[in-house]
ROFI-466949 format. One record per residue: z, x, y of N, C-alpha, C in turn. Coordinates in steps of 0.001 Angstrom, whole numbers, padded with zeros to 6 digits, always signed. Layout:
REM ROFI-466949
ZXYZXYZXY...
This chain:
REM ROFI-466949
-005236-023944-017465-003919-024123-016843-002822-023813-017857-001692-023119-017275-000466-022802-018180+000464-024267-018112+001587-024152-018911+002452-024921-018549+003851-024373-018734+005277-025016-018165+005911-023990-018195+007233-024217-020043+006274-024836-020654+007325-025087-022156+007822-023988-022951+008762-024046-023570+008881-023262-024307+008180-022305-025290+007347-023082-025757+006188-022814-026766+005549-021923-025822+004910-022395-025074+003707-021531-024230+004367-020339-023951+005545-020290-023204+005890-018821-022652+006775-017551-023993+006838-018397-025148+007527-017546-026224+006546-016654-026648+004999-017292-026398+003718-016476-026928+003273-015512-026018+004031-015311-025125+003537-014232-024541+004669-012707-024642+005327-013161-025198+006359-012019-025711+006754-012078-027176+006949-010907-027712+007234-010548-028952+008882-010845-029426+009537-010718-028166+011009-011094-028651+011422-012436-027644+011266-013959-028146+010361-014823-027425+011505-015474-026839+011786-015581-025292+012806-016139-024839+013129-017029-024984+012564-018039-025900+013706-019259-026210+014054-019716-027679+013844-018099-028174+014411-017930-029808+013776-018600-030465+013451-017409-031501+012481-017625-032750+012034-016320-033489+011993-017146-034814+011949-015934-035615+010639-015883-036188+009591-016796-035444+008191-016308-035621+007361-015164-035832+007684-014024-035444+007450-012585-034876+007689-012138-035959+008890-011839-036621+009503-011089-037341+008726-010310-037961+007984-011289-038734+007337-010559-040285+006025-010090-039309+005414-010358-038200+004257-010425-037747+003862-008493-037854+002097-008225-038227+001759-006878-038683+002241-006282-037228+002803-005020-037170+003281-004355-036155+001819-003738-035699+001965-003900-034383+000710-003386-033669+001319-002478-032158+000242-001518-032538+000783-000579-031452+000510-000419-030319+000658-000037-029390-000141+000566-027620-001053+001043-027724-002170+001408-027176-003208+002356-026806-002970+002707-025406-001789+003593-025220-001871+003962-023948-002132+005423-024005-002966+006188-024836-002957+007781-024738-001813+008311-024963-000846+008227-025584+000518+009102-025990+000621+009534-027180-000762+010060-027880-000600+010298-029099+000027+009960-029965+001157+010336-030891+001700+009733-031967+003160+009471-031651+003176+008946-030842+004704+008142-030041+004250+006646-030041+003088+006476-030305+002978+004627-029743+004012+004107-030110+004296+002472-029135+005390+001600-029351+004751+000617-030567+005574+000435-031621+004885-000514-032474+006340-002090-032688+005759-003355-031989+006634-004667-032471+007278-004176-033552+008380-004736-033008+009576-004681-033654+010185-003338-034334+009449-002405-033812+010024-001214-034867+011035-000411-033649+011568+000448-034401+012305+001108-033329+011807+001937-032179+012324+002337-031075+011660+003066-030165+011712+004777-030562+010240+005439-030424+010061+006313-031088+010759+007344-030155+011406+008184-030849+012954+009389-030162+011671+010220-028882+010352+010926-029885+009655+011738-029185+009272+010759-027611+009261+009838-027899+008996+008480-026550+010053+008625-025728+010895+008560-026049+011692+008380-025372+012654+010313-024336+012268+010674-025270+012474+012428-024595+011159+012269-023032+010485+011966-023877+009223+012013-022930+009294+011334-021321+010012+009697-022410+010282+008975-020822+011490+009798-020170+012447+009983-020744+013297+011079-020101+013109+011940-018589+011932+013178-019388+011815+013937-018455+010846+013317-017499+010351+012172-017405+009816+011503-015964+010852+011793-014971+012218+012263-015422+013148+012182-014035+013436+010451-013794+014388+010646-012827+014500+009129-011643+013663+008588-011064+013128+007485-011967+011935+006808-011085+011935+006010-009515+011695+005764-008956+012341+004796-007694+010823+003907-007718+011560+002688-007850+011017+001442-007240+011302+000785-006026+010193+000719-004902+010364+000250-003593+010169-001128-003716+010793-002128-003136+010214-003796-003299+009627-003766-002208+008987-005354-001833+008332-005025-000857+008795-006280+000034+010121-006795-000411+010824-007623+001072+011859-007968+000845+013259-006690+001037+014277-006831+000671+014700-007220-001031+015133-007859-001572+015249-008092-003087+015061-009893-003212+014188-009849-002398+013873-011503-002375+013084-011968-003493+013215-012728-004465+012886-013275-005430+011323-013213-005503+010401-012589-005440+009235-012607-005128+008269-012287-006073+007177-012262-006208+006394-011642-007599+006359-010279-006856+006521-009321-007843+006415-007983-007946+008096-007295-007925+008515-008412-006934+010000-007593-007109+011135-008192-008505+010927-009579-008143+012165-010423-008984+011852-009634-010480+010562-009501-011105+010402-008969-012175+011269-007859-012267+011017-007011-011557+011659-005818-011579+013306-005786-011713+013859-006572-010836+015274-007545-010550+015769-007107-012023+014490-008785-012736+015603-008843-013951+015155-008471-015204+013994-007064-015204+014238-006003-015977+015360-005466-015668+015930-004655-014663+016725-004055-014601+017999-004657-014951+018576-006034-014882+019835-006795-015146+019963-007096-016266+018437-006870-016906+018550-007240-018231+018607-006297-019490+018857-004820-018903+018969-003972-019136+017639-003125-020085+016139-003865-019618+015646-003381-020896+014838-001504-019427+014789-001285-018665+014754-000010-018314+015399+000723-019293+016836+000847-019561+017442+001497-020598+016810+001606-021631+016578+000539-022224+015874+000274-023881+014627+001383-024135+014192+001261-022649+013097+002246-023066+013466+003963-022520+014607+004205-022426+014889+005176-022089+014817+005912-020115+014257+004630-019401+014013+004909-018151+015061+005056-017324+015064+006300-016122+015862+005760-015055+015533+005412-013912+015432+003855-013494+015313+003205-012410+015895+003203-011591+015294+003368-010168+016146+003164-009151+015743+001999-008136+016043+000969-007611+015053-000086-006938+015769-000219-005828+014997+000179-004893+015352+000631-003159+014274-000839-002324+015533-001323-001872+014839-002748-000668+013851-001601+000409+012483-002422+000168+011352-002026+001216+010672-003405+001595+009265-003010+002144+008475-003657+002970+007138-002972+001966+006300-004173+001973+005082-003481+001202+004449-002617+001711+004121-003126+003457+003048-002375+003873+003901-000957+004385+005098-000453+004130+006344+000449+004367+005557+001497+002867+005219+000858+002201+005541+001295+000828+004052+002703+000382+003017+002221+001072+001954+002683+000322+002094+004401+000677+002330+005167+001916+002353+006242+002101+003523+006808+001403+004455+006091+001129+005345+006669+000570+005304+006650-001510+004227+006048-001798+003941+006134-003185+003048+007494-002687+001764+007823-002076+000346+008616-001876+000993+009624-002018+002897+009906-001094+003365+011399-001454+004169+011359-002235+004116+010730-003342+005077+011131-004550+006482+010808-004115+007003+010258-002502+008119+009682-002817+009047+008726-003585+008031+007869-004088+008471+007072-004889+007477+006846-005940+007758+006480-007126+006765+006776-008069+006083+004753-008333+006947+004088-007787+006358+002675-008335+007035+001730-006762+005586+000525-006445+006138-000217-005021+005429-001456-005735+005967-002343-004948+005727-003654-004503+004374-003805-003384+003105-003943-003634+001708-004571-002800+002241-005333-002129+001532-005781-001622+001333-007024-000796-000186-008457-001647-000974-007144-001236-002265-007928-001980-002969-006838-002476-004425-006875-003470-004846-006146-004165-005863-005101-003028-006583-006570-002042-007284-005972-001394-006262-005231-000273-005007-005401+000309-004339-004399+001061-004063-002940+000499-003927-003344-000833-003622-001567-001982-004619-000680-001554-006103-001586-001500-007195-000582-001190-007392-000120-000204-007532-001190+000836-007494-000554+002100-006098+000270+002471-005639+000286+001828-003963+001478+002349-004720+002811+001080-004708+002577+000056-005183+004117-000369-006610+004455-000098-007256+003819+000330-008265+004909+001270-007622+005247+002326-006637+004919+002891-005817+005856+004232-005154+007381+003556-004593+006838+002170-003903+007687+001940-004442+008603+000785-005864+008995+000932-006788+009885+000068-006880+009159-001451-006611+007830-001297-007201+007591-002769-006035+007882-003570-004727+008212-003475-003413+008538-003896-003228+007278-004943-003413+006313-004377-002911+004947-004818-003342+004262-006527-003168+004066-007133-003459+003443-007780-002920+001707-008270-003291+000433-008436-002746-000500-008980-002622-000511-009990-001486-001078-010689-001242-001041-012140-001100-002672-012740-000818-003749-011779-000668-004786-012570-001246-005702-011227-001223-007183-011452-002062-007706-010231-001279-009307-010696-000337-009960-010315-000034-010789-010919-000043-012117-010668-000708-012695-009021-000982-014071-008615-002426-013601-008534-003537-014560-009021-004693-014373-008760-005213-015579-008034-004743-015574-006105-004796-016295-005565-004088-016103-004164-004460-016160-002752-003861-015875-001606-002480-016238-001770-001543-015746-001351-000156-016378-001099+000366-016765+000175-000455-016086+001348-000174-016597+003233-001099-017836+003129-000496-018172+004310-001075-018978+004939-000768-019134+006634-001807-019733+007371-001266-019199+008840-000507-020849+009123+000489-020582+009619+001427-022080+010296+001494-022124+011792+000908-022875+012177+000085-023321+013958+001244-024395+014247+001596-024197+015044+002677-025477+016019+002006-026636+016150+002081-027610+015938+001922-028958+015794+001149-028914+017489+000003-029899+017259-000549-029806+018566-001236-028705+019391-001304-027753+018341-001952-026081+019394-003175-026255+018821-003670-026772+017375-004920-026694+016775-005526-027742+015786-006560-027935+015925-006969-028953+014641-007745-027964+013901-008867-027352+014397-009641-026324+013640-009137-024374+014127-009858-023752+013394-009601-022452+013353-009894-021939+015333-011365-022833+015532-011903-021908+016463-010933-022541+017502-009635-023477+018106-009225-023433+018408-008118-021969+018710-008112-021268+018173-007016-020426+018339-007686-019227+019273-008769-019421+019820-009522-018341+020322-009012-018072+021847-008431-017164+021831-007680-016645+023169-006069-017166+023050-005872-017073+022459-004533-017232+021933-003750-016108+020938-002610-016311+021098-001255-014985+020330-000893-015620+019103-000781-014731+018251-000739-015254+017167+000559-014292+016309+001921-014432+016023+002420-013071+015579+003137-012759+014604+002962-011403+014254+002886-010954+012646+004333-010160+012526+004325-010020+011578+005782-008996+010704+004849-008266+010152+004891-006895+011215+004360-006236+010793+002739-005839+010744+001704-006627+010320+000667-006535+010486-000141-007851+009709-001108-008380+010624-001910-009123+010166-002677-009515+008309-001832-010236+007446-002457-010367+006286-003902-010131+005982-003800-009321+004932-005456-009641+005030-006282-010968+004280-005576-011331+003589-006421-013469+003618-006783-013698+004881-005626-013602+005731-005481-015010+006866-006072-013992+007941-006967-012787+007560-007738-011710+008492-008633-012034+008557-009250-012269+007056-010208-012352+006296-010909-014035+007380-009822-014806+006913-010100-016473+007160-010910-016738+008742-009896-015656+009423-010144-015960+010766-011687-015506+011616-011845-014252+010384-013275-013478+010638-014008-014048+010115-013920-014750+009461-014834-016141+008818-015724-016847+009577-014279-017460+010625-014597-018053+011483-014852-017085+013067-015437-016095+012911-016029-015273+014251-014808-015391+015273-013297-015065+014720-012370-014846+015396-011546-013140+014947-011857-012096+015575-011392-011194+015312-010457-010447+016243-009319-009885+015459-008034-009748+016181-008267-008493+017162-007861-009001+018483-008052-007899+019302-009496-008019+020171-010401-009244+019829-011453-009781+020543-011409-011013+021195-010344-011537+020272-011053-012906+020140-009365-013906+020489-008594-012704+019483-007521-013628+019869-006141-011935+019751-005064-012106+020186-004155-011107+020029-003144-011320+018997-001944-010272+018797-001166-010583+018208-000352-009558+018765+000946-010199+018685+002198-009627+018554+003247-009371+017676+003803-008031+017533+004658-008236+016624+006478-008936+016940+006946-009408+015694+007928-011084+015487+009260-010036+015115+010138-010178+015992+011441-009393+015738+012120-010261+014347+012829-009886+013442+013234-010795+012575+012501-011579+011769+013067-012534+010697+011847-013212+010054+012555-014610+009218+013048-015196+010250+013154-016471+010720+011972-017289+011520+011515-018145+010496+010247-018754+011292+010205-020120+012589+011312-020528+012094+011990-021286+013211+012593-020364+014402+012906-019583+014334+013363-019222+015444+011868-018157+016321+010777-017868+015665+009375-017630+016248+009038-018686+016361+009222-019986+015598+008289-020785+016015+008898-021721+017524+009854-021334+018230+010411-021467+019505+009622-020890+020414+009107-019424+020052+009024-018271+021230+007370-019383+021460+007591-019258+023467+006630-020170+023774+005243-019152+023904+005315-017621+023777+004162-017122+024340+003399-016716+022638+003598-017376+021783+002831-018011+020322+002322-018970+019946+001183-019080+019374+000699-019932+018999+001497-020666+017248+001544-019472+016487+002209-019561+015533+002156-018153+014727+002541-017750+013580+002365-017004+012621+001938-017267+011304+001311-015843+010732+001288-015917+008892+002882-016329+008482+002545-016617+007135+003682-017092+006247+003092-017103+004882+004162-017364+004146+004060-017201+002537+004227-018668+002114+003463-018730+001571+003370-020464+000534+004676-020588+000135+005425-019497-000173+006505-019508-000978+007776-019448-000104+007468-018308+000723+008694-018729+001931+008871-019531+003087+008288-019262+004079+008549-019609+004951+007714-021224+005317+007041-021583+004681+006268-023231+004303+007533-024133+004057+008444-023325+003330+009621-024031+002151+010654-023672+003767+010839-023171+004495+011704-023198+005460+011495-024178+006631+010358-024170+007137+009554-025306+007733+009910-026849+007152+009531-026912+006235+009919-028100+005881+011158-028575+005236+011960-027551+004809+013660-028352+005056+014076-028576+006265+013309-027869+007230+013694-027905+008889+013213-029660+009093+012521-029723+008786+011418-030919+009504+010735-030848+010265+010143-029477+010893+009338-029541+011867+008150-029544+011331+007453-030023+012039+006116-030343+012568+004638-029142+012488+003961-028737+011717+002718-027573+011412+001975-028278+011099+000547-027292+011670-000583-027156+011018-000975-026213+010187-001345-026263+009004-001163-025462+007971-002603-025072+007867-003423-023809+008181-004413-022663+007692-004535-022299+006589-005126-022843+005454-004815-022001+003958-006007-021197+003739-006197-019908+003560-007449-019247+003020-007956-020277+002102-007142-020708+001224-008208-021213+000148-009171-022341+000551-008867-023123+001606-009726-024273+002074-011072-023920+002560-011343-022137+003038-011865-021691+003878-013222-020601+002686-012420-020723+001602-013166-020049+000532-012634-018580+000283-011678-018114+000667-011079-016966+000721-010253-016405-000731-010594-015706-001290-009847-015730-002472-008859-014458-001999-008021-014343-003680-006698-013463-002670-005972-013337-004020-004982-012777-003482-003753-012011-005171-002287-011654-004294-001925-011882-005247-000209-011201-004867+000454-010385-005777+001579-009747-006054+002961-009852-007091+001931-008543-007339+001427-007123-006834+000599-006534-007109+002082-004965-007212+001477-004497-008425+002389-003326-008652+001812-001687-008144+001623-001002-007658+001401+000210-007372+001869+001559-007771+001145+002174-008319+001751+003697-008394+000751+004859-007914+001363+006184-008535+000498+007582-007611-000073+007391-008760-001721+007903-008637-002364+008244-009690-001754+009684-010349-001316+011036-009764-000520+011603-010083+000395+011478-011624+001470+010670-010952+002592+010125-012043+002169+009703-013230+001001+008801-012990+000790+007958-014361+000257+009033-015246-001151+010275-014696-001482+011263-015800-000315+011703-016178+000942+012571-015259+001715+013561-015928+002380+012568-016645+002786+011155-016270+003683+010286-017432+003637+009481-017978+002484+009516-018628+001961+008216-019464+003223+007583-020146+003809+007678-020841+004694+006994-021487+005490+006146-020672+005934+007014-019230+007168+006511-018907+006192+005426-018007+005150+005905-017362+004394+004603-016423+003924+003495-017339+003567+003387-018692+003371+002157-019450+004479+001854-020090+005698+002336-020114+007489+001629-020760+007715+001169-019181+007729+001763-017864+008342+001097-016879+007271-000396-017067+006142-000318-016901+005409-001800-016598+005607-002744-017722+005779-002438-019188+006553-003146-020123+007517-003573-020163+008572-002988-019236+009562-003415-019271+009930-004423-018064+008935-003992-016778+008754-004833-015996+007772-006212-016472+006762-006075-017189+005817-007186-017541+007584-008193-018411+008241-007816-019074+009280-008607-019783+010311-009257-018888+010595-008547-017904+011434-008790-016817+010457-010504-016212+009460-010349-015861+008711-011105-015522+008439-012699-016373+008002-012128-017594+008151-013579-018767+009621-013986-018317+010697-013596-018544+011730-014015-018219+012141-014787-017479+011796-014322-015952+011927-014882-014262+010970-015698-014608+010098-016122-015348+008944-017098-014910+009710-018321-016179+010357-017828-017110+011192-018821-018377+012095-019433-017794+012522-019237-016901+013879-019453-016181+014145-019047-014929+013039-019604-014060+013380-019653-012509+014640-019423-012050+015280-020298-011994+016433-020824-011649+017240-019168-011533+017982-019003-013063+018367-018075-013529+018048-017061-012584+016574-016474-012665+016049-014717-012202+016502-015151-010472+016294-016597-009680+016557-016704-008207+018001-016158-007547+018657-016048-009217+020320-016268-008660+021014-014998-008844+019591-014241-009904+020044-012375-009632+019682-011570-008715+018392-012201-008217+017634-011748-006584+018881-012230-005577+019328-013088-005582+020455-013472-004670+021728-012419-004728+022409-012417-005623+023147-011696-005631+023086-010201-005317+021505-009758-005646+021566-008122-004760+021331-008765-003224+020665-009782-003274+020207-009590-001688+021832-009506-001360+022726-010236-001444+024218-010067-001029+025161-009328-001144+024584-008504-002320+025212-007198-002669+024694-006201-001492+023328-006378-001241+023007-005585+000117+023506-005822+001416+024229-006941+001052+024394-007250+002860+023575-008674+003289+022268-008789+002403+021382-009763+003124+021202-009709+004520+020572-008608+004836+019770-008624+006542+019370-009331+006927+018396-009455+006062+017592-010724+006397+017692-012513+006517+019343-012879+006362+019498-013869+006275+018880-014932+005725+018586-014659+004076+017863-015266+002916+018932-016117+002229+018346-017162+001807+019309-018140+001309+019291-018642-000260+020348-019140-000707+020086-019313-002076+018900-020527-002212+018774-021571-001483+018012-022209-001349+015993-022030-001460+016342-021392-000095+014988-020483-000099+014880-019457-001047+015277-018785-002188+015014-017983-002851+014894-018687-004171+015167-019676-003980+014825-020504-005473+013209-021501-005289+013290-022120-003682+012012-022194-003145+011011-021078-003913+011018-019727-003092+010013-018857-003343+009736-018333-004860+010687-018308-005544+010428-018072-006855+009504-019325-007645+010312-020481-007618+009550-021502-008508+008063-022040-007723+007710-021719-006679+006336-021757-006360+005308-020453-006632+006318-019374-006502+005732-018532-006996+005212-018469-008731+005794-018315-009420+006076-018759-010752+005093-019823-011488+005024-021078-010160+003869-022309-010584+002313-021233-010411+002262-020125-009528+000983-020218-008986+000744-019381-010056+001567-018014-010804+001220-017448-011394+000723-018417-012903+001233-018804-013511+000940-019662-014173-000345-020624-014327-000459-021238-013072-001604-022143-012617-003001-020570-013051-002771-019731-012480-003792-018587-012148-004210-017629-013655-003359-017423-014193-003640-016986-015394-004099-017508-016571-005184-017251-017313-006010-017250-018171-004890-017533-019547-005224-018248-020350-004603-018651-021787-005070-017116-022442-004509-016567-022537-004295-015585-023897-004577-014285-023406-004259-014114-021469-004072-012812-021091-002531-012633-020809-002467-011504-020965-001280-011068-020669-000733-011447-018777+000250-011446-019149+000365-011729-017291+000451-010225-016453-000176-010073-015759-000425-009249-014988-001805-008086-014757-002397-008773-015926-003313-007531-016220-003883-008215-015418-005091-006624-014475-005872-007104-013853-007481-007500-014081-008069-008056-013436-009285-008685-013729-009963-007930-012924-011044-007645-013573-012087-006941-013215-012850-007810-011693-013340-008865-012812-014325-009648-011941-013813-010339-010783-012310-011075-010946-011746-011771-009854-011122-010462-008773-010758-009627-009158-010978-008574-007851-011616-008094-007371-012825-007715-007503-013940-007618-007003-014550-008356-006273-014461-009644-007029-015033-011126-005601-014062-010627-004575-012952-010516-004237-011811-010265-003287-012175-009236-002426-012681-008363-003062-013351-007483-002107-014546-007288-001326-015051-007976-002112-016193-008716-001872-016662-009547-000677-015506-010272-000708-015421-011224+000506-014704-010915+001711-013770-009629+001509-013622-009072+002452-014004-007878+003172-015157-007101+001837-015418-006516+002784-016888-007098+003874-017339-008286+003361-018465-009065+003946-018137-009403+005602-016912-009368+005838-016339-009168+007084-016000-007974+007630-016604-006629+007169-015888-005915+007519-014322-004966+007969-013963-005995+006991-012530-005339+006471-011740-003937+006596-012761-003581+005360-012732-001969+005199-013487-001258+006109-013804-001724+006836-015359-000994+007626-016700-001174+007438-017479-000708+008389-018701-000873+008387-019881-000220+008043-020240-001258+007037-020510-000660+005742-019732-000441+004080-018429-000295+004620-017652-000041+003674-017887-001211+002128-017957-000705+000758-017960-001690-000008-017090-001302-001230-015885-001362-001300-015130-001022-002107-015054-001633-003686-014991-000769-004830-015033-000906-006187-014268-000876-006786-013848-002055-007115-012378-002703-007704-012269-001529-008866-013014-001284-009797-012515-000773-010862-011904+000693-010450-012167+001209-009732-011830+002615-008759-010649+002153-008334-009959+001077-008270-008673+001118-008129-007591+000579-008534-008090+000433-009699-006654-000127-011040-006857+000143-011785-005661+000481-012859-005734+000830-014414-006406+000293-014814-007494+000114-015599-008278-000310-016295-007560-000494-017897-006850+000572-018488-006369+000330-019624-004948-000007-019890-003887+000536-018961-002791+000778-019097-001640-000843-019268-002348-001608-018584-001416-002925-018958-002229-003552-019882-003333-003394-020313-004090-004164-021632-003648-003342-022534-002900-002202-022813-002469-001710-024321-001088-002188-024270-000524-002846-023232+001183-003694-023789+000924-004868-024522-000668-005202-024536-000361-006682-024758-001289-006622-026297-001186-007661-027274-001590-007672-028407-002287-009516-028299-002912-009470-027594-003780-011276-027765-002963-011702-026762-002457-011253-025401-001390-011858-024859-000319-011847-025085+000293-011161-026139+001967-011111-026791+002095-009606-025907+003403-009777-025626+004283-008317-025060+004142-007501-026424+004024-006066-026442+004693-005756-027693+005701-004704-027056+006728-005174-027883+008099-004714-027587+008487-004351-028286+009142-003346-028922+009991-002158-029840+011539-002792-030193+012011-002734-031348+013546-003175-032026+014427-002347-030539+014901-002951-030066+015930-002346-029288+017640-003008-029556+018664-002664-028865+019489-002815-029847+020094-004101-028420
């Protein structure tokens, strides 16, 4: 288990957010990300040939994947960018409000070079749609984040929901897919769904021809209960379902032609991240301000966005290993994930998908030095 002190989270970065001059003298250690003799080495300056390099990557665009809502995968990104270290490394970012499951065809054609997942096992099943285009680059809750929320009185157990509407934004999670096929309830047999105009859960959880909807531990649980109403709460995890969130994506494409600039953007995003996780509070109130700088469509609140961050934030924490870097992915815990979903037929029949076939394997383990960021003298 992590905790969230000072001490603990200064060790995971080289320039340690709650000041210290521990680092300083520490032996400079470099990347192994394949960029020949450009590596980034602690504390030294950022190398010119690195930075030409990140250059000609062009304008990168980052898609989020639910408006600029404080979330893992996006808030990081947030407050890299506010915090100006994109610059530091010579990048140009662009971060465009999306939808995850919006996001994957539009990474497969090179429209955008970096998105916001949903989950590890959704990355896969979306780039086998989209020829294997896909690649994951970071994986950062290692643990479901939905959960399904049932109207008080519609259910005690799962197999209650059988012949019943159930409805989604968008499309059925795959945890709470997973959970239900568990239980020999499969969508479109067993029970239906509809799709939820808007994404106000109180105001679906009115519509009488529902049983209830998915939701996020982080959002809409935390809206429910400032309301006071009344749920039954579905958690994959009770059910044995394992699961991930805060998952980063790119084209396999991009990352060969730009090694540099695809391991400085996730460095600079992995820092963005220590940050938002040092200081909740803080990263909730820069996600707020774009969401309002956008307009806020979605009628997101400062409230609820400080909700979703600091639960988010606990889980990442709770989930990560003492002396990994945050985000790198795990071999073995994604694989169980797939594992268990494709045992339901998920992916298809037959289908058995191989985690390592679809994430960097090296590219976020050469930012990290024992778990420390390594980060370059920037000014």
């Amino acid at each position: 288990m992590r905790t969230t002190t000072c001490a603990v989270l200064a060790s995971l970065l080289v320039f340690a957010a709650c000041g210290s001059d521990a680092n300083e003298s520490a032996t400079p250690t470099p990347t192994t990300d394949g960029s020949g003799d450009v590596l980034v080495v602690a504390g030294e300056p950022f190398p010119e040939a690195r930075c030409e390099a990140n250059q000609a990557a062009g304008s990168i665009t980052y898609l989020t994947g639910f408006d600029f809502a404080a979330a893992s995968s996006i808030i990081d990104v947030i407050a890299a960018d506010a915090a100006g270290y994109y610059d530091d490394l010579c990048l140009d970012v662009e971060i465009r409000p999306s939808f995850s499951s919006a996001n994957y065809s539009l990474i497969a054609s090179g429209n955008a070079q970096f998105a916001s997942g949903g989950s590890f096992s959704e990355s896969v099943a979306f780039s086998a749609a989209n020829d294997d285009e896909i690649v994951a680059l970071s994986v950062e809750g290692r643990t479901a984040i939905d959960t399904l929320i049932i109207k008080a009185g519609e259910a005690t157990e799962l197999g209650d929901l059988e012949g019943t509407t159930i409805g989604v934004k968008g499309k059925l999670p795959t945890s709470i897919d997973v959970m239900l096929r568990g239980q020999g309830l499969v969508e479109g047999e067993d029970f239906t769904t509809t799709l939820l105009d808007g994404f106000d859960p109180l105001a679906h959880l009115a519509i009488d021809a529902i049983v209830g909807l998915p939701g996020w531990k982080s959002n809409e649980v935390g809206t429910v209960e400032r309301a006071g109403v009344a749920v039954q709460l579905f958690d994959p995890l009770d059910f044995g379902v394992p699961g991930s969130f805060g998952v980063i994506v790119s084209n396999r494409d991009f990352v060969a032609e730009h090694p540099t600039a695809a391991a400085d953007f996730m460095r600079a995003t992995m820092r963005g991240l220590s940050d938002a996780i040092n200081d909740p509070a803080a990263a909730a109130a820069i996600a707020v301000e774009r969401i309002d700088e956008g307009g806020n469509p979605n009628f997101l609140s400062p409230e609820g966005e400080t909700f979703r961050w600091e639960t988010e934030a606990r889980l990442i924490l709770d989930t990560t290993p003492e002396g990994i870097g945050f985000g790198v992915p795990d071999e073995a815990t994604l694989q169980g994930e797939l594992d268990a979903y494709a045992a339901v037929g998920l992916f298809g029949e037959g289908v058995e998908p191989v985690a390592a076939e679809h994430f960097d394997v090296d590219l976020l383990t050469g930012l990290y030095d024992e778990g420390v960021l390594i980060w370059p003298a920037t000014s």
